[in-house]
Backbone as CSV, one residue per row, in Angstrom:
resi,resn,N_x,N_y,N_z,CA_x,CA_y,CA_z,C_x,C_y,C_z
1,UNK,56.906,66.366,65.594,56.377,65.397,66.448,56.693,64.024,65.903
2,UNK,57.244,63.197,67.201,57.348,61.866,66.126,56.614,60.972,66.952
3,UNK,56.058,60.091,66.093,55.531,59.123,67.039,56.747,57.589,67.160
4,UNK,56.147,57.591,68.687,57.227,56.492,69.349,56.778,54.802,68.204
5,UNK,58.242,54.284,68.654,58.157,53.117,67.524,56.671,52.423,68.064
6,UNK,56.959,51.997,69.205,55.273,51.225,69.219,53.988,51.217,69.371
7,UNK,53.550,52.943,69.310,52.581,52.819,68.609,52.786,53.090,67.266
8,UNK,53.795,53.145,66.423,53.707,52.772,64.680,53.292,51.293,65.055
9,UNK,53.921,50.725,65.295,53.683,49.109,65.275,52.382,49.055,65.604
10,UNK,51.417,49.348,66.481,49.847,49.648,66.857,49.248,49.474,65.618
11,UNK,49.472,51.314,65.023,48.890,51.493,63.836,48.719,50.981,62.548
12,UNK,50.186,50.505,62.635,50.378,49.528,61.233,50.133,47.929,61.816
13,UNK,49.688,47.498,62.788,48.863,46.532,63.095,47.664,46.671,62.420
14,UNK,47.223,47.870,63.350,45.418,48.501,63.387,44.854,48.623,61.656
15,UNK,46.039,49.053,60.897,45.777,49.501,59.477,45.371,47.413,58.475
16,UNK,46.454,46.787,59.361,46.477,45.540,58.564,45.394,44.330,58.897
17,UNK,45.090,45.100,60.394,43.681,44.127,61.058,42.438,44.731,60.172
18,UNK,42.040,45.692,59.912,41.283,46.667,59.527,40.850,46.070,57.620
19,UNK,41.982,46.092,57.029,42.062,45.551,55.708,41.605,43.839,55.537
20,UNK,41.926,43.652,56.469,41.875,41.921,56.439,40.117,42.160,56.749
21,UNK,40.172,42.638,57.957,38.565,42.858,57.699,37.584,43.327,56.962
22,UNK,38.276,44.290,56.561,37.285,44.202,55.005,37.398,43.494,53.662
23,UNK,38.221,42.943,53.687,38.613,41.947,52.635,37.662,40.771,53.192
24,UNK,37.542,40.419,54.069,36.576,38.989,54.850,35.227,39.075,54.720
25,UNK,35.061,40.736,55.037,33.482,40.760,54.534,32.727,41.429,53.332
26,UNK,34.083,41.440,52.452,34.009,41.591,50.835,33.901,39.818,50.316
27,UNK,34.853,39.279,51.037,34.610,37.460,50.512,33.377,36.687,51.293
28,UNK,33.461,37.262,52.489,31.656,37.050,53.070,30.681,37.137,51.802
29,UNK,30.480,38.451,51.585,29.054,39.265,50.513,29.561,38.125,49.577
30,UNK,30.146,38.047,48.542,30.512,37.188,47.331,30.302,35.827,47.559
31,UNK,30.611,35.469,48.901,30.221,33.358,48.844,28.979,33.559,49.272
32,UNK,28.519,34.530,49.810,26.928,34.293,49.633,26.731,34.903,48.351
33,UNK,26.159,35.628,47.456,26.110,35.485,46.253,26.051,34.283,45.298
34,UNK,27.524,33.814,46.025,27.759,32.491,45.006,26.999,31.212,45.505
35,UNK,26.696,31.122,47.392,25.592,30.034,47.570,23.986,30.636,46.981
36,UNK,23.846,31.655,46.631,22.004,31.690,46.861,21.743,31.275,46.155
37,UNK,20.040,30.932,45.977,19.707,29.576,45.431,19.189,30.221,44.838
38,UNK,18.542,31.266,44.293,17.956,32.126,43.225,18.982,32.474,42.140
39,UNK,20.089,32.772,42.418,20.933,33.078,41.567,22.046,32.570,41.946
40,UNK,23.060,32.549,41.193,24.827,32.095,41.020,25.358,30.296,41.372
41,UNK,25.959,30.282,42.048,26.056,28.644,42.036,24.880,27.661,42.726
42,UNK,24.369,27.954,43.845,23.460,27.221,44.393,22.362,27.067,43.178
43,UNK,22.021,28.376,42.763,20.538,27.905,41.643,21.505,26.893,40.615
44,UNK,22.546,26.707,40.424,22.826,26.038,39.417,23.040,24.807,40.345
45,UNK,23.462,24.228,41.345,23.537,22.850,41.540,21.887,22.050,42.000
46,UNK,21.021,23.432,42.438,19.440,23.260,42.505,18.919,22.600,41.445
47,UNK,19.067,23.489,40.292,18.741,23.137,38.595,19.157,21.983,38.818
48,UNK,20.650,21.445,38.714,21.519,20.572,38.235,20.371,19.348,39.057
49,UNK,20.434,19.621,40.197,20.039,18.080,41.076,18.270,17.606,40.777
50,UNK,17.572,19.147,40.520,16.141,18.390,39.837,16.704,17.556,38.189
51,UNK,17.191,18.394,37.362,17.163,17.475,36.243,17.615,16.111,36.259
52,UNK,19.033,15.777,37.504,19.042,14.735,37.641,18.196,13.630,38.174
53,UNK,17.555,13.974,38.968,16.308,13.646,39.545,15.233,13.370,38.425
54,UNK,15.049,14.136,37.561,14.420,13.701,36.484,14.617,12.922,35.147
55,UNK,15.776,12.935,34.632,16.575,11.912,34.500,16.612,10.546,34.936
56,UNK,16.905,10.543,36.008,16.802,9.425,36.475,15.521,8.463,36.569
57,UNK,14.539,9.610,36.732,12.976,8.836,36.713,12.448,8.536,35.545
58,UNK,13.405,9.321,34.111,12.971,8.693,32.882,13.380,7.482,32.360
59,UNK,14.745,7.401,32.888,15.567,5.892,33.281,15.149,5.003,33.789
60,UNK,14.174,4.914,34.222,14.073,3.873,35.411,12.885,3.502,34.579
61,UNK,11.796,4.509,34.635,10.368,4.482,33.684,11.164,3.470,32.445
62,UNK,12.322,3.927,30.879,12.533,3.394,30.407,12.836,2.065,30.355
63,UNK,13.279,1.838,31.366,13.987,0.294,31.706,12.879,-0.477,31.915
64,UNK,11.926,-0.391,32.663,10.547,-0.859,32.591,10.023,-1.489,31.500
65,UNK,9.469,0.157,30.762,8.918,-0.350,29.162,9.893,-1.416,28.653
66,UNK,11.197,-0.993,28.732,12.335,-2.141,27.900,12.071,-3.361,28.297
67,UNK,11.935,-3.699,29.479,11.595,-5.121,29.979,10.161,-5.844,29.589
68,UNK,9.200,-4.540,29.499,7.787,-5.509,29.550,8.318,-5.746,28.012
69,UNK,8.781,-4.748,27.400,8.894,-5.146,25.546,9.569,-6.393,25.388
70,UNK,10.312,-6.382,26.171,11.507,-7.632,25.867,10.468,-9.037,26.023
71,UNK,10.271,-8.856,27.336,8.605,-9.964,27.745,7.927,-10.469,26.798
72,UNK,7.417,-9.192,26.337,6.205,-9.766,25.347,6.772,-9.980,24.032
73,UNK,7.844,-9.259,23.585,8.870,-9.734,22.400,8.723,-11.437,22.390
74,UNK,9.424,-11.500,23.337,9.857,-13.667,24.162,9.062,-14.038,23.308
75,UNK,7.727,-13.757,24.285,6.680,-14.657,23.744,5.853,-14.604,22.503
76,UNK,5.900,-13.690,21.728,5.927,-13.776,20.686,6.043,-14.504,19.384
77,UNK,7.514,-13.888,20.148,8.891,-14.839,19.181,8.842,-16.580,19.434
78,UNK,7.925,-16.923,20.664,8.001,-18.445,20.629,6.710,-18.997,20.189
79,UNK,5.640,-17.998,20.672,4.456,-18.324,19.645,4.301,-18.434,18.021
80,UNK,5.377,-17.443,17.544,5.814,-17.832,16.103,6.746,-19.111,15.892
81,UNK,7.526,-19.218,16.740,8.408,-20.727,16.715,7.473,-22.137,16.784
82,UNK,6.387,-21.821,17.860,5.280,-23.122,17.567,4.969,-23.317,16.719
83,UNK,4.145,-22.497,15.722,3.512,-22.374,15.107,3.646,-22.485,13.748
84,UNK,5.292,-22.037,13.585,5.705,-21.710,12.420,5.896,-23.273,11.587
85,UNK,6.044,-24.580,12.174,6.236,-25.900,11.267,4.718,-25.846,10.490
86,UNK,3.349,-25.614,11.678,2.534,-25.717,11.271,2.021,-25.261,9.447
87,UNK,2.138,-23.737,9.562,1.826,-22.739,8.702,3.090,-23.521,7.691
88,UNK,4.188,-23.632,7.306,5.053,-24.395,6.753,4.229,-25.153,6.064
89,UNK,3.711,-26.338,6.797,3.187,-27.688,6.285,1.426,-27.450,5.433
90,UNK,1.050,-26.103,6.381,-0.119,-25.670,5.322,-0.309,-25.171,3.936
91,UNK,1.358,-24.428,3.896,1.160,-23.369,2.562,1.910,-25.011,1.685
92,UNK,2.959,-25.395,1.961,3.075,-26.984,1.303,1.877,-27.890,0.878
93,UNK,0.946,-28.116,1.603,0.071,-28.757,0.960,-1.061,-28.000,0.094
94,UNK,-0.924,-26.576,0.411,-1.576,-25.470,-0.551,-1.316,-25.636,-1.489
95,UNK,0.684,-25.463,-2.027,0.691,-25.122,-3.175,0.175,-26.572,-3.816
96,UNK,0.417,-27.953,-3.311,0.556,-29.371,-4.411,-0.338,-29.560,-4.160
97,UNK,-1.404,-29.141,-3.753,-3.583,-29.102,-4.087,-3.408,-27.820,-5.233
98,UNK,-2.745,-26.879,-5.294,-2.694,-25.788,-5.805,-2.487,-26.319,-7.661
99,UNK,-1.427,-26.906,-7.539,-0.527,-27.920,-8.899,-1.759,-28.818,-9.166
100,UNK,-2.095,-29.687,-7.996,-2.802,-30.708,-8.647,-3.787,-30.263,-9.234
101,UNK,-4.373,-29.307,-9.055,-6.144,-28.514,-9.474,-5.608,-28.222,-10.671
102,UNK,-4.180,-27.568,-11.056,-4.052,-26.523,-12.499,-3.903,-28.054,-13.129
103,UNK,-2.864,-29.121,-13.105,-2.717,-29.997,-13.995,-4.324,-30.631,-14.067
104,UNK,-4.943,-31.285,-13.029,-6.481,-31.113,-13.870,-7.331,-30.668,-14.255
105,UNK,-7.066,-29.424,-14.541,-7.900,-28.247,-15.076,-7.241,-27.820,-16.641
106,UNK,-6.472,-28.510,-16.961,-5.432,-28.292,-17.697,-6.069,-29.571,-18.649
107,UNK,-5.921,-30.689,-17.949,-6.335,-32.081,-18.644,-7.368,-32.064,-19.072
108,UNK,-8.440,-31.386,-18.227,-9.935,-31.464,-18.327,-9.548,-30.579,-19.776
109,UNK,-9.213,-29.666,-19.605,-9.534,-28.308,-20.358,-9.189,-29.144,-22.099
110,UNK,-7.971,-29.982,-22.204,-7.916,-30.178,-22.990,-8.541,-30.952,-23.897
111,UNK,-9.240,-32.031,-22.617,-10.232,-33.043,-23.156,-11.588,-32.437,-23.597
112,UNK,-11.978,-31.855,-22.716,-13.085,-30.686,-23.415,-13.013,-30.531,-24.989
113,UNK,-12.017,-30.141,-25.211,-11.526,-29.795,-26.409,-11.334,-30.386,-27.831
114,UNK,-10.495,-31.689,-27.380,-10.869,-32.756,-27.828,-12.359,-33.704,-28.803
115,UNK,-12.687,-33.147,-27.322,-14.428,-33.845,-27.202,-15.264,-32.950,-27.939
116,UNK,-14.859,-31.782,-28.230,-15.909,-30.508,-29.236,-15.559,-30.448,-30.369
117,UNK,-13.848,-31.133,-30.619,-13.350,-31.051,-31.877,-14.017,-32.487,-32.592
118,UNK,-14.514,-33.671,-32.112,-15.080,-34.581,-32.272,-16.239,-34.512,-32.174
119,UNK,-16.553,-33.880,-31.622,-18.437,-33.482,-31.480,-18.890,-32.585,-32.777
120,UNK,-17.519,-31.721,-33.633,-17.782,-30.315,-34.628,-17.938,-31.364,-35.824
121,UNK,-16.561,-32.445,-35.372,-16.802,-33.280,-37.004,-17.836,-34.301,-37.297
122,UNK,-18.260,-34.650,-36.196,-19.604,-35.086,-36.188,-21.144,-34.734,-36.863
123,UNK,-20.837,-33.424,-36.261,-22.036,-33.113,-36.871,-21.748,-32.188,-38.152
124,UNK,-20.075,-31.833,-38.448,-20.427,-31.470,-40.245,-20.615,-32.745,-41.184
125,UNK,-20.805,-33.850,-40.328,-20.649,-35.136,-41.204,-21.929,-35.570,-41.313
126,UNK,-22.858,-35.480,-40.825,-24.351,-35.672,-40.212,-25.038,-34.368,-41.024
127,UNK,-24.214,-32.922,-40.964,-25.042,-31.748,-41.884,-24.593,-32.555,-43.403
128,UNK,-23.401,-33.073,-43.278,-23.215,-33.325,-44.452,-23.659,-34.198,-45.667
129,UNK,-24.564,-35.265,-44.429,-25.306,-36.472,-44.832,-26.759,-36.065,-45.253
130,UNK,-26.969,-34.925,-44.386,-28.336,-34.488,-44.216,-28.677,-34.112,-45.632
131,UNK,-27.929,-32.895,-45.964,-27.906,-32.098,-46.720,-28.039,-33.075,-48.330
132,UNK,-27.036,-34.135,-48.459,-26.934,-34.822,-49.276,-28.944,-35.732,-49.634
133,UNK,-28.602,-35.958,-48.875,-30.380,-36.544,-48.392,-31.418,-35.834,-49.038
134,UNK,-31.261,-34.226,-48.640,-32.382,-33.452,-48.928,-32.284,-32.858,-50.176
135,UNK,-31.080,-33.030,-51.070,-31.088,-31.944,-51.996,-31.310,-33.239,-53.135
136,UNK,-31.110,-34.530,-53.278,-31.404,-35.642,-54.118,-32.691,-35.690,-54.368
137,UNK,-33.950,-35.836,-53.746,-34.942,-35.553,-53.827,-35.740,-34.270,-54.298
138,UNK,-34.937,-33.689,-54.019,-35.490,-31.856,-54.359,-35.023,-31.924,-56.253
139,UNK,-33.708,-32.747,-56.189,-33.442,-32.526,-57.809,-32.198,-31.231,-57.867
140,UNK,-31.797,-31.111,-56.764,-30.481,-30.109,-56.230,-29.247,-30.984,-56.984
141,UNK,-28.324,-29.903,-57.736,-27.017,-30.837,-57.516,-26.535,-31.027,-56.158
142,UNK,-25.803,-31.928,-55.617,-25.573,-32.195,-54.526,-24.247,-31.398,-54.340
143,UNK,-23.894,-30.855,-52.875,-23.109,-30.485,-52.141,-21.909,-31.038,-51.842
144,UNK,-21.127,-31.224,-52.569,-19.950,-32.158,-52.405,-19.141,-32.088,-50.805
145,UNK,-19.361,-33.273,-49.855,-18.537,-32.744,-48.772,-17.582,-32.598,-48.618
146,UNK,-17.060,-31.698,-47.713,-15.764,-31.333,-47.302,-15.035,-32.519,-47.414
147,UNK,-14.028,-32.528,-47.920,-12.808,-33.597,-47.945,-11.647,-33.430,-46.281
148,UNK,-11.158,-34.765,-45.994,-10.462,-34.857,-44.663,-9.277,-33.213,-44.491
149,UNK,-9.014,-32.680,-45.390,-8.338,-31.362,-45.240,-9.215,-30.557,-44.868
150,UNK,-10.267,-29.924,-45.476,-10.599,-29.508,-45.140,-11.173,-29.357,-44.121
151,UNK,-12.051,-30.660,-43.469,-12.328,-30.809,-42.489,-11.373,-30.365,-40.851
152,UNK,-10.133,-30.604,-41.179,-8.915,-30.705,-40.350,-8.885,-29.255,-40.096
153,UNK,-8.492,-28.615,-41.092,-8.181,-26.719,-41.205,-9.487,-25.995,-40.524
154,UNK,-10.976,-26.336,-40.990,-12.319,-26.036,-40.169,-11.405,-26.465,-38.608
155,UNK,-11.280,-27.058,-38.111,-10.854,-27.729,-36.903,-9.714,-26.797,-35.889
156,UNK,-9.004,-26.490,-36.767,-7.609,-26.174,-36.354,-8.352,-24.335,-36.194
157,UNK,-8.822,-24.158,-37.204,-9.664,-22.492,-37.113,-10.697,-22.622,-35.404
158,UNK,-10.872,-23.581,-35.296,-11.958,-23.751,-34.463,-11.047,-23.949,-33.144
159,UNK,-10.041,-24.793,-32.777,-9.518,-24.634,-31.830,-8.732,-23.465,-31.760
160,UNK,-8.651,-22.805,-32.206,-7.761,-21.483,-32.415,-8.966,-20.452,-31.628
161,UNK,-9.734,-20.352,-32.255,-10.952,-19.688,-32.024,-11.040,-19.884,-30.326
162,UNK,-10.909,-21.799,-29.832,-11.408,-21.996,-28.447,-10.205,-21.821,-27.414
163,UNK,-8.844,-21.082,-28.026,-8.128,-21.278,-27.056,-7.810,-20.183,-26.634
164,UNK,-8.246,-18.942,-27.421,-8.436,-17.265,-27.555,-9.025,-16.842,-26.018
């Protein structure tokens, strides 16, 4: 039996319409696959477009904070610029009240000193008179006073003593 040429041509139409059609709704099933939004590409450009979305709202939020910072940075920075000759001209007259107090505390200190080292020889000169006074009458040999060395070295022990 043979079959006539055109229905081969039919069949081998029918065979190649047939394939194409299932090949179309083999690539049908698969691009849906690849759109659903639960899985395969759609969930990924879904994902993709919230994070950008969120992203973007941390951007925007940031730029904000950056600006009020920058703001209040400004003013800051010019409230220290006012201010700053001021505080300048305070700690300046701090330190040379600061100087002037040590150099007269310094002067004082020394005159003090002075004035006790003259006040010490005073009165070993006065014990010394005293003493002379009281032991003549008693029938004491007398106490010979300290001579100007000695007196000086008592002195020098004594400011040594006051500068400790």
């Amino acid at each position: 039996m043979t079959i006539p040429f055109e229905h081969l041509f039919d069949i081998i139409l029918l065979l190649v319409s047939g394939s194409a059609c299932l090949f179309c709704w083999q690539l049908n099933r698969r691009l849906a696959a690849l759109h659903d939004l639960k899985s395969g590409l759609g969930r990924s450009i879904v994902s993709l477009s919230s994070v950008i979305a969120q992203t973007k709202d941390v951007s925007q939020k940031a730029h904000i904070e950056a600006q009020s910072s920058i703001t209040e940075l400004s003013n800051l920075i010019e409230d220290v610029k006012r201010f700053l000759p001021e505080v300048e001209q305070s700690l300046s007259k701090m330190g040379h009240k600061a100087d002037q107090m040590i150099k007269k505390t310094s002067q004082e200190h020394k005159e003090m000193e002075d004035s006790l080292v003259a006040l010490i020889l005073e009165t070993n000169y006065a014990i010394d008179s005293l003493t002379l006074e009281i032991d003549e009458p008693l029938g004491c040999p007398p106490t010979p006073p300290l001579s100007m060395t000695q007196q000086v070295r008592e002195m020098q022990k004594i400011q040594k003593n006051l500068t400790r």
